[in-house]
KOLROSE-928450 format. One record per residue (C-alpha): x, y, z. Coordinates in steps of 0.001 Angstrom, whole numbers, padded with zeros to 6 digits. Each point is the difference from the previous one (the first is absolute). Example, Ala and Ser with C-alpha at 12.3 -4.5 7.8 and 13.67 -1.06 7.14 Angstrom:
<nodes>
+---------+---------+---------+
:      xx :      yy :      zz :
+---------+---------+---------+
:  012300 : -004500 :  007800 :
:  001370 :  003440 : -000660 :
+---------+---------+---------+
</nodes>
This chain:
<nodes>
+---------+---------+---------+
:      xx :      yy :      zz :
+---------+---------+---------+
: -102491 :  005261 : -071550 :
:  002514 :  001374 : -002298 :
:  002777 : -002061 :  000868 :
:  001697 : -002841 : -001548 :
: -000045 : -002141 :  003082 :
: -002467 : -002373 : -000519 :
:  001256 : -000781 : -003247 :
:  002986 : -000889 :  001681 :
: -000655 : -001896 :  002683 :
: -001869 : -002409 : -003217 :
:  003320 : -000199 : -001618 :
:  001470 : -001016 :  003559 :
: -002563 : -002825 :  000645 :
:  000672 : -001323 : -003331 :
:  003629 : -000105 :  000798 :
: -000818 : -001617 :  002889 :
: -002574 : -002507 : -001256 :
: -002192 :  001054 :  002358 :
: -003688 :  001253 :  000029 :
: -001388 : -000796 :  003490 :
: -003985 :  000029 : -000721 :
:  000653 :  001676 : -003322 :
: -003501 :  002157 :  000838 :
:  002192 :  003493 : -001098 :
:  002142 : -001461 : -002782 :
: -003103 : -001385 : -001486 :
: -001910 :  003593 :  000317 :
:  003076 :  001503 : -001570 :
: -000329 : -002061 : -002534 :
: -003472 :  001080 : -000107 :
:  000680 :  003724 : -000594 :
:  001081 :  001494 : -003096 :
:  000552 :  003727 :  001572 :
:  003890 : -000843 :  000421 :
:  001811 : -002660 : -002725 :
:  003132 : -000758 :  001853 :
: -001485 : -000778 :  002910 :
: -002825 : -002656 : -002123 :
:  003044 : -001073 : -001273 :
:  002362 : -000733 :  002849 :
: -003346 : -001753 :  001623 :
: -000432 : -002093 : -002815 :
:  003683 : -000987 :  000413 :
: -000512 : -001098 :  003536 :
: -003133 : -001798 : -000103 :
:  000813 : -001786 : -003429 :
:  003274 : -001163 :  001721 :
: -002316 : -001299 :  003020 :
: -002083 : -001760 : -002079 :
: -002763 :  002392 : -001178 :
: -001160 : -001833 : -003585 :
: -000408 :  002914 : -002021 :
:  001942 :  002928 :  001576 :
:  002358 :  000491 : -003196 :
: -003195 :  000655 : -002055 :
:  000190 :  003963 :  000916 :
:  003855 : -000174 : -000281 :
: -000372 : -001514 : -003623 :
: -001957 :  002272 : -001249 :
:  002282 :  003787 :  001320 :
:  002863 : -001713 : -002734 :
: -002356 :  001775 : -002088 :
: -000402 :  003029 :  002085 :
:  001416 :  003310 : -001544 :
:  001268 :  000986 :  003200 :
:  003339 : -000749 :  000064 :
:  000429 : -000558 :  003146 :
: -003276 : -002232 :  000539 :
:  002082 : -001962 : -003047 :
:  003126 : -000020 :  001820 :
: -001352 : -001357 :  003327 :
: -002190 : -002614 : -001933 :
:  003120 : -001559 : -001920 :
:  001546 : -000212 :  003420 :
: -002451 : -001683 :  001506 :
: -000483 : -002683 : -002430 :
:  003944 : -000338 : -000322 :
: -000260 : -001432 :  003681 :
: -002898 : -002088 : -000253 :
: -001628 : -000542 : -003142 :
:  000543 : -002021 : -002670 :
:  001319 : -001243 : -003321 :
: -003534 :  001429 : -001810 :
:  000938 :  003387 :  001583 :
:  003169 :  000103 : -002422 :
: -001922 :  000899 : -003313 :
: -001857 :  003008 :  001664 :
:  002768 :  001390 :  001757 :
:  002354 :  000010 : -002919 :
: -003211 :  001713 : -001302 :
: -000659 :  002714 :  002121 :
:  004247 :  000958 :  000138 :
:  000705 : -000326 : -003820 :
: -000673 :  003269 : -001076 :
:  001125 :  001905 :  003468 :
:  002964 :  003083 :  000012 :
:  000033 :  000309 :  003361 :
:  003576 : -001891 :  000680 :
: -001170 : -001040 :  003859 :
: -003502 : -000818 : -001366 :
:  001359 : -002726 : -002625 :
:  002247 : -001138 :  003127 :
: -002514 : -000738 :  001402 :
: -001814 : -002145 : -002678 :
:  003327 : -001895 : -000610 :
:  000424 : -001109 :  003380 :
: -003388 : -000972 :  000607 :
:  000599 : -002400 : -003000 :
:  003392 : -001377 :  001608 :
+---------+---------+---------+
</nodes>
């Protein structure tokens, strides 16, 4: 509790392709008590597979956390698709935040 662990062993399964049973990722995905970690779940179980894991991920582009925003755009950068190009453009084309917009313009690459 409190730490930032689980969310990233998530982000290390999904650079690993792996999600063993998937019985955690999928109750992480579950939970909406901590974003980043629903998101870095989502990551690993939609590259696994999982049909609609990006659904939760789609919808933080919107998200007026910034970082939720950031971390979504990343996400879908790796392993979304062409339809993901229109939203994030979206959700970056009014940001300041010079690392923010980074982030939206290489999700897009």
């Amino acid at each position: 509790p409190g730490s930032n662990g689980h969310t990233h062993a998530a982000e290390s399964l999904f650079k690993m392709a792996e999600v063993a049973n998937g019985k955690k990722l999928r109750a992480a995905l579950g939970q909406d008590a901590d974003q980043k970690l629903k998101l870095m779940a989502a990551a690993a179980l939609d590259r696994c597979g999982h049909p609609t894991a990006l659904d939760p991920v789609r919808k933080r582009l919107a998200d007026p956390d910034r970082e939720n925003r950031k971390i979504a755009a990343w996400v879908l950068g790796q392993v979304g698709d062409k339809a993901d190009a229109k939203a994030i453009a979206a959700a970056f084309e009014k940001e300041t935040d010079p690392l923010a917009k980074a982030y939206g313009v290489n999700a897009l690459a």
